[in-house]
Backbone bond lengths (Angstrom), bond angles and torsions (degrees), N, CA, C in turn:
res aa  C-N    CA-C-N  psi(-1)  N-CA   C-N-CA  omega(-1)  CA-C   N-CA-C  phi
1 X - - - 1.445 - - 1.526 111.92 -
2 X 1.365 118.66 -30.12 1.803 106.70 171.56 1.609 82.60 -144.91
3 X 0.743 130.58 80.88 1.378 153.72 131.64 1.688 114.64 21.97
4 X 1.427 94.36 19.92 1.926 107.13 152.83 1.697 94.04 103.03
5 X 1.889 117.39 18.86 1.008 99.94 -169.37 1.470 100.01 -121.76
6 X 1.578 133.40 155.05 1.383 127.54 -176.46 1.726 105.99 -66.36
7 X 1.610 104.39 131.59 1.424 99.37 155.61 1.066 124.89 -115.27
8 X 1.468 105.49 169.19 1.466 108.15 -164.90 2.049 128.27 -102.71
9 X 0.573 94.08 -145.91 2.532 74.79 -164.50 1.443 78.10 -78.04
10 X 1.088 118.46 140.80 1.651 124.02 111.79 1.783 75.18 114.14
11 X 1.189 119.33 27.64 1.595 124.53 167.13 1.334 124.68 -98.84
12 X 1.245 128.09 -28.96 1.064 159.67 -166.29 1.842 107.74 -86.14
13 X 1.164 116.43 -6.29 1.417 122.58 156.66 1.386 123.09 -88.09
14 X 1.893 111.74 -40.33 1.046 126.10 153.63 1.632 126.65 -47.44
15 X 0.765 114.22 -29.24 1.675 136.54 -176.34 1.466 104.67 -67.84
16 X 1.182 90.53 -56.19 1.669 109.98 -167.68 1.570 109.35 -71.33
17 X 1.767 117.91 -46.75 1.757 113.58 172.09 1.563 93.33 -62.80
18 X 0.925 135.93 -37.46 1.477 129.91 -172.63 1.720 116.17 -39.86
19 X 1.458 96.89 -72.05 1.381 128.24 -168.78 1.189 115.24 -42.29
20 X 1.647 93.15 -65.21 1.718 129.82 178.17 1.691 98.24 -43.85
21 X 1.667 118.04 -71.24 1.321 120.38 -140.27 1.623 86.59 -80.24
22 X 1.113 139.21 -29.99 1.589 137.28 177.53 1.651 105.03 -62.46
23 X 1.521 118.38 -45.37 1.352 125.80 -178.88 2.188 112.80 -47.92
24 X 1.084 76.76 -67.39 1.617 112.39 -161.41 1.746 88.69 -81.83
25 X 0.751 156.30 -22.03 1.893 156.47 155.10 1.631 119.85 -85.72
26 X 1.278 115.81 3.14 1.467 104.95 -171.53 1.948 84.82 -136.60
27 X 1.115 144.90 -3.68 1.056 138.72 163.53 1.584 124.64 -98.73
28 X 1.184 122.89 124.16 1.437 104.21 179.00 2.085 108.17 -91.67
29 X 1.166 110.23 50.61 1.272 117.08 -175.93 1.560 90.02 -116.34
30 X 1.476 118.71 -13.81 1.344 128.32 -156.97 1.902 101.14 -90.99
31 X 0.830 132.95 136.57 1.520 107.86 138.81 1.343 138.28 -51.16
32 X 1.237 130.85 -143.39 1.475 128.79 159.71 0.954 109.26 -106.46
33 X 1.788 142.76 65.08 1.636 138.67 -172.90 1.512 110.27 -130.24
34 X 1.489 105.31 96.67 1.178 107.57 169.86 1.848 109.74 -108.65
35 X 1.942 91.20 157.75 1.528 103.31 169.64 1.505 125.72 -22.15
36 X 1.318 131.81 -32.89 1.172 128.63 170.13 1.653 118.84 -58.16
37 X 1.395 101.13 -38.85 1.777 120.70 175.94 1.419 107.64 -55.78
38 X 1.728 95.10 -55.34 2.121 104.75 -171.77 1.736 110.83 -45.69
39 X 1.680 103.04 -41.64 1.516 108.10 -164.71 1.471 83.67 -76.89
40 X 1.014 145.72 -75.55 1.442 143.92 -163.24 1.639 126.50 -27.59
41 X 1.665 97.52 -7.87 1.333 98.35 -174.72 1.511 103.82 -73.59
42 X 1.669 108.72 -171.73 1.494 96.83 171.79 1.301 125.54 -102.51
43 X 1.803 116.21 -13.34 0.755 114.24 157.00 1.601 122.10 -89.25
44 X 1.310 137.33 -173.66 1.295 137.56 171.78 1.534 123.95 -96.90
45 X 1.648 97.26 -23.63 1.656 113.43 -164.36 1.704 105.52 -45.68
46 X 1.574 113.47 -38.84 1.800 97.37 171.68 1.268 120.73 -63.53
47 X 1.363 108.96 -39.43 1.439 111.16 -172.44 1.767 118.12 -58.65
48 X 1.435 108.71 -36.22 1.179 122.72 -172.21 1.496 102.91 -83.48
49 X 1.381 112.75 -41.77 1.729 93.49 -169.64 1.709 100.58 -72.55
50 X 1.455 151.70 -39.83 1.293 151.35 125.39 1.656 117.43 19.23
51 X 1.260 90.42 -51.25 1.543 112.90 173.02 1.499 129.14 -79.29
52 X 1.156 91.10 -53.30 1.475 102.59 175.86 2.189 113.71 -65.24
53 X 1.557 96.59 -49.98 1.289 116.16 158.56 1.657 116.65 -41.23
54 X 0.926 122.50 -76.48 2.183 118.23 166.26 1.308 90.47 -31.24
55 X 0.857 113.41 -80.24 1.939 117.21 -156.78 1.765 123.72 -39.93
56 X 1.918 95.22 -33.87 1.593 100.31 158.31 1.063 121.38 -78.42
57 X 1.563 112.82 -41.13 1.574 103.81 171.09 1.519 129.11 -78.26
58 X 1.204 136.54 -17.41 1.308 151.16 112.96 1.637 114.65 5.59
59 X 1.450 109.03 -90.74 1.447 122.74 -176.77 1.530 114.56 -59.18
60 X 1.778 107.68 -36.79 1.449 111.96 -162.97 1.961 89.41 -58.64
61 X 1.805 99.09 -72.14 1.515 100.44 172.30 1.604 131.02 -14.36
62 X 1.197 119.65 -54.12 1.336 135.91 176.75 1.426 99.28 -61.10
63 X 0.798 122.27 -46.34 2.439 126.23 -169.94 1.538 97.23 -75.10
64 X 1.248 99.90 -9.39 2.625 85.50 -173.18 1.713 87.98 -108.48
């Protein structure tokens, strides 16, 4: 996801429409649900755990 390089605040959302809309658009196992959809909900709780989720796998990566 950042390719062994430090990122910087407020990147890590970017990361995430990235990931997501490449994931969920290049498989037909997928529906048609991209990051634009997640924020659209009414609550936030997907969007945020998504978020929160990069950031463990993110940081964990960086600590081995």
């Amino acid at each position: 996801m950042t390719d062994g390089r430090v990122i910087g605040a407020g990147e890590i959302g970017r990361i995430v429409q990235e990931a997501f809309d490449k994931t969920t658009g290049s498989s037909p196992l997928f529906m048609p649900f991209f990051w634009s959809d997640v924020c659209a909900l009414r609550k936030n709780d997907t969007e945020e755990w998504f978020r929160r989720r990069a950031g463990q796998l993110i940081h964990r990566r960086a600590a081995a």
